[in-house]
C-alpha positions in Angstrom: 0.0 0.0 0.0 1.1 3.7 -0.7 -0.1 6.0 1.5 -0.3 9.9 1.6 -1.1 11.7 4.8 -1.9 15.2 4.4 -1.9 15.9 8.7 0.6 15.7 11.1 -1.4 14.0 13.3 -1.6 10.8 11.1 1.7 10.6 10.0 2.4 10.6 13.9 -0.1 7.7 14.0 0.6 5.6 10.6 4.3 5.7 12.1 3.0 4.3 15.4 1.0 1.5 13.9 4.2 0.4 11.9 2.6 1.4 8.7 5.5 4.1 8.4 7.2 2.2 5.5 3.6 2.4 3.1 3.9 6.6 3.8 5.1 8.1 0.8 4.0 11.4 1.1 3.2 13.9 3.7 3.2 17.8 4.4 5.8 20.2 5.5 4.3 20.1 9.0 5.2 16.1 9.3 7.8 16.1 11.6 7.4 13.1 14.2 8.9 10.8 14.0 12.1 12.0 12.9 11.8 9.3 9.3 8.4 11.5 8.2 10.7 13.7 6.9 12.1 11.6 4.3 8.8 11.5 2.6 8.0 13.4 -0.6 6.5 16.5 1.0 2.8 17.1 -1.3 1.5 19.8 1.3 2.9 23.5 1.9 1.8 26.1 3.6 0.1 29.6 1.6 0.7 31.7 4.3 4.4 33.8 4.5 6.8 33.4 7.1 7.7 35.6 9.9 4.4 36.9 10.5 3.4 37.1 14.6 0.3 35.8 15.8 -1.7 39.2 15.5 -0.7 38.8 11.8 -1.1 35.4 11.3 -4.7 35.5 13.0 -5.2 38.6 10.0 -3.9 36.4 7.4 -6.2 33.6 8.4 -9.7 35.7 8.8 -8.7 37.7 5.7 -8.1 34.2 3.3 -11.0 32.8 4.7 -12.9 35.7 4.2 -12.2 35.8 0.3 -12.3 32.0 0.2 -8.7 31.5 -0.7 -7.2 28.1 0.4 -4.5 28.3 3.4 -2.0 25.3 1.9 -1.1 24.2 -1.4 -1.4 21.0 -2.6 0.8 19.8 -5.3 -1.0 17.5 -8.1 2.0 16.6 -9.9 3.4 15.0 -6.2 0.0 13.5 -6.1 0.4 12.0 -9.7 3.5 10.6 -9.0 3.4 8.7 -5.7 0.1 7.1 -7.1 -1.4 6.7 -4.2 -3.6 3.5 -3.3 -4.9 6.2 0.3 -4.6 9.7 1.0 -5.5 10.4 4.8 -7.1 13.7 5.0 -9.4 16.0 7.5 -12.7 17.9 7.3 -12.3 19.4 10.9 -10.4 22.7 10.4 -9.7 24.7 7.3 -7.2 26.3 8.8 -5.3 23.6 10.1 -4.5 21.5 6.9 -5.7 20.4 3.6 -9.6 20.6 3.3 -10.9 16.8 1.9 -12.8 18.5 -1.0 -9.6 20.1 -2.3 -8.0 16.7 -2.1 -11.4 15.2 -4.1 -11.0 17.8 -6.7 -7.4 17.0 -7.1 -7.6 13.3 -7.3 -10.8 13.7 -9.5 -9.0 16.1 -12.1 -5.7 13.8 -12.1 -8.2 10.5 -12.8 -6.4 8.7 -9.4 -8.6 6.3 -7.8 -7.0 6.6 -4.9 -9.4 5.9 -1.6 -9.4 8.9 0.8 -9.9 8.8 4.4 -11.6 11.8 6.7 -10.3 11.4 10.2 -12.4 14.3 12.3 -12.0 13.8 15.6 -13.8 16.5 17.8 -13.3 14.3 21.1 -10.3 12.3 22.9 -12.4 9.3 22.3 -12.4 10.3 18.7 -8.9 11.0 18.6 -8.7 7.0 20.1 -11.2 5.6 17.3 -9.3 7.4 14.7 -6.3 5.0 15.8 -8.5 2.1 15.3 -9.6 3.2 12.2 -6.1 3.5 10.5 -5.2 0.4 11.9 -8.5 -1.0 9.9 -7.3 1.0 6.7 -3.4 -0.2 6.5 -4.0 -3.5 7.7 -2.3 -2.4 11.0 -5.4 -3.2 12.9 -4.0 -5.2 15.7 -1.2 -3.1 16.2 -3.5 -0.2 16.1 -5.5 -2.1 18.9 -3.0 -2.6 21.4 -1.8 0.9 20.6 -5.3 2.5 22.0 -5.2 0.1 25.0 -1.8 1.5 26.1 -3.2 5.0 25.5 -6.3 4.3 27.5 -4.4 2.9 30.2 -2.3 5.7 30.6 -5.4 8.0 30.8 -6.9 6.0 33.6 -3.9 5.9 35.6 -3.5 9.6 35.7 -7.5 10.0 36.5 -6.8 7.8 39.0 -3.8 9.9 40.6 -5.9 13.0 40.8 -8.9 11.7 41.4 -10.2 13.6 45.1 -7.6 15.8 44.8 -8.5 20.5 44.7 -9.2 21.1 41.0 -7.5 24.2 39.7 -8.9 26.6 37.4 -7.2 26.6 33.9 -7.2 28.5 31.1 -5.3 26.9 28.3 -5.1 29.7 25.6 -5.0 28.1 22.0 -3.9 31.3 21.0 -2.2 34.4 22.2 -2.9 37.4 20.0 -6.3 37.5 20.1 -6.8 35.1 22.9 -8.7 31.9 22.0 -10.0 29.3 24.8 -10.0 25.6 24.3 -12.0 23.2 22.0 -12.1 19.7 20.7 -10.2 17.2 22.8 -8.7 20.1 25.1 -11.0 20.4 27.3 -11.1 17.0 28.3 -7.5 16.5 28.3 -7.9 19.6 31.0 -10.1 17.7 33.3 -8.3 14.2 33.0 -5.5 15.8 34.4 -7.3 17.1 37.3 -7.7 20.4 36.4 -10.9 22.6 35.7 -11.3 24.4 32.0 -12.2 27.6 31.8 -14.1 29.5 28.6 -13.8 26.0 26.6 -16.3 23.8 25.6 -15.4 19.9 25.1 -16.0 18.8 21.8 -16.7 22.1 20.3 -14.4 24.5 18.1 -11.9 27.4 19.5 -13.3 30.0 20.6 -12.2 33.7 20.6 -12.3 35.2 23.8 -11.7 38.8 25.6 -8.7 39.6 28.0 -11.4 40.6 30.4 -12.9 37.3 29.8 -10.3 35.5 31.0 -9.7 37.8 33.9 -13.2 37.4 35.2 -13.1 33.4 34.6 -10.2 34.0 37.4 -7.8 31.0 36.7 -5.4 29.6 38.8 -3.1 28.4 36.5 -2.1 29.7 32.6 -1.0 27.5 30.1 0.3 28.6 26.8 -0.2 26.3 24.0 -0.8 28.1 20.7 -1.6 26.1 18.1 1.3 25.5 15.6 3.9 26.5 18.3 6.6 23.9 19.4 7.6 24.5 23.3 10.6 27.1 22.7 7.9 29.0 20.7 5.3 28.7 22.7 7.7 30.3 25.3 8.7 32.8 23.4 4.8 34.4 23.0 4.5 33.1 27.1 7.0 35.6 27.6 5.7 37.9 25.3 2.3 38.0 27.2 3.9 38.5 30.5 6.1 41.5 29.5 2.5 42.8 27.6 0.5 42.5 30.9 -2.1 41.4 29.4 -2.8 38.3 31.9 -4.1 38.4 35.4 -1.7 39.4 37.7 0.3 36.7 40.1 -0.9 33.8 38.1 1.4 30.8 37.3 2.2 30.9 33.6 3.6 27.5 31.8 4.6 27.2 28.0 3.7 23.5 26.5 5.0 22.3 23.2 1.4 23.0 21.4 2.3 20.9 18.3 3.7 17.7 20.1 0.8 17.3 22.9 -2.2 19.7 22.0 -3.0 20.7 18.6 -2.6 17.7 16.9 -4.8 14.6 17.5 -2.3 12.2 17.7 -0.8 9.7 20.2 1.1 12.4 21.8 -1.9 14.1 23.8 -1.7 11.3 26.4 1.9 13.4 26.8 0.0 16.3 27.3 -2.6 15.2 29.8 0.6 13.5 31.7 2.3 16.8 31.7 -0.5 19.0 33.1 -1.2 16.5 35.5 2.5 16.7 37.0 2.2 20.9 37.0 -1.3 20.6 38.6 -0.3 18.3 41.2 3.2 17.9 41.7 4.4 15.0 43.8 
């Protein structure tokens, strides 16, 4: 099988199944593991370089706005791997290739490759979508024991923190404007023993007021803009402290956003792991 994953997310979870060696192609975000990169990258981002988060957040509206795509997908890479799947999303425009742009470019190049949506909204989602590569690649045993481990881990942190004082967190998906938590977040929030604040599980991002998150009166910060890895997600940490823009005294931590947050990969047990060790400490 030849496959083309056009998210992060899956390449991370093809690897993890051992159906790494079938990955031919991937985008310029693939970067775990390490080997992704060797692929034939098919994906690249429209959007220029450099630009901070106030001007990536204008880029975004203003391309959506006019109905312009946000990444570039290359035919003639598509043409030439011949692909027997390419692994795609209908969750977030903004995130990565749209499934009816990959339709439209398998459909003009005549491939007859089969495509595979994987939408997960929910950290259960997130687990089925394992189960359903697995099913896809012929992986699906490996894909099995995969999501066992993954559940297990989840369960052993709820039960670490179960009983224990929740505290208030706002996770900021985004600095400049602020956005609160969505999809799996939330959730990952509360299996770690902690209380979310302004996000709603299951549900998109939401943009939220400073004030907003001064009157939700958190206990704890945690910076994890989407598309950020930890030194970057540092970097607009510190930014927002110097700004004074967050509510005085509180705690601020930086997480590596694209490792254990943003993407819905095997990694976010990582993240839940890691918030559970800065909420409670031993």
């Amino acid at each position: 099988m030849r496959i083309v994953s056009l998210l992060p997310s899956t390449t991370e979870i093809l690897f993890a199944i051992g159906a790494g060696e079938d990955v031919v192609g991937v985008t310029f975000e693939c970067d775990f593991p390490a080997e992704a990169r060797n692929r034939r990258i098919v994906s690249t981002s429209a959007m220029p370089e450099g630009l901070t988060p106030a001007e990536i957040d204008a880029y975004v509206v203003g391309a959506m706005s006019r109905g312009e795509d946000l990444y570039h997908l290359s035919a003639d890479a598509l043409a030439e791997l011949d692909a027997d799947l390419v692994v795609t999303q209908d969750l977030c425009a903004v995130c990565a290739v749209d499934v009816s742009v990959v339709d439209d470019a398998l459909a003009y190049l005549g491939c007859r490759a089969e495509v595979l949506t994987i939408d997960p909204h929910t950290l259960d989602e997130v687990l089925d979508s394992i189960v359903a590569l697995g099913r896809a690649t012929g992986h699906p045993s490996e894909a099995a024991e995969l999501v066992v481990g993954l559940r297990s881990r989840l369960s052993a942190v709820r039960r670490r923190v179960a009983g224990l004082a929740r505290p208030r967190v706002m996770l900021l998906e985004w600095t400049d404007p602020p956005y609160a938590p969505g999809h799996w977040v939330p959730e990952m929030i509360e299996a770690a023993g902690g209380t979310c604040l302004l996000g709603k599980p299951g549900a998109k991002s939401e943009r939220v007021l400073w004030e907003s998150v001064h009157e939700a009166a958190p206990d704890v910060i945690v910076c994890a803009p989407c598309g950020y890895d930890r030194p970057g997600a540092q970097r607009l940490a510190d930014d927002l402290v110097a700004s004074g823009v967050l509510p005085s005294g509180v705690p601020v931590h930086a997480v590596d956003a694209n490792a254990a947050w943003a993407r819905p990969g095997t990694r976010l047990v990582d993240g839940v792991e890691e918030l559970a060790a800065i909420l409670h400490p031993a």
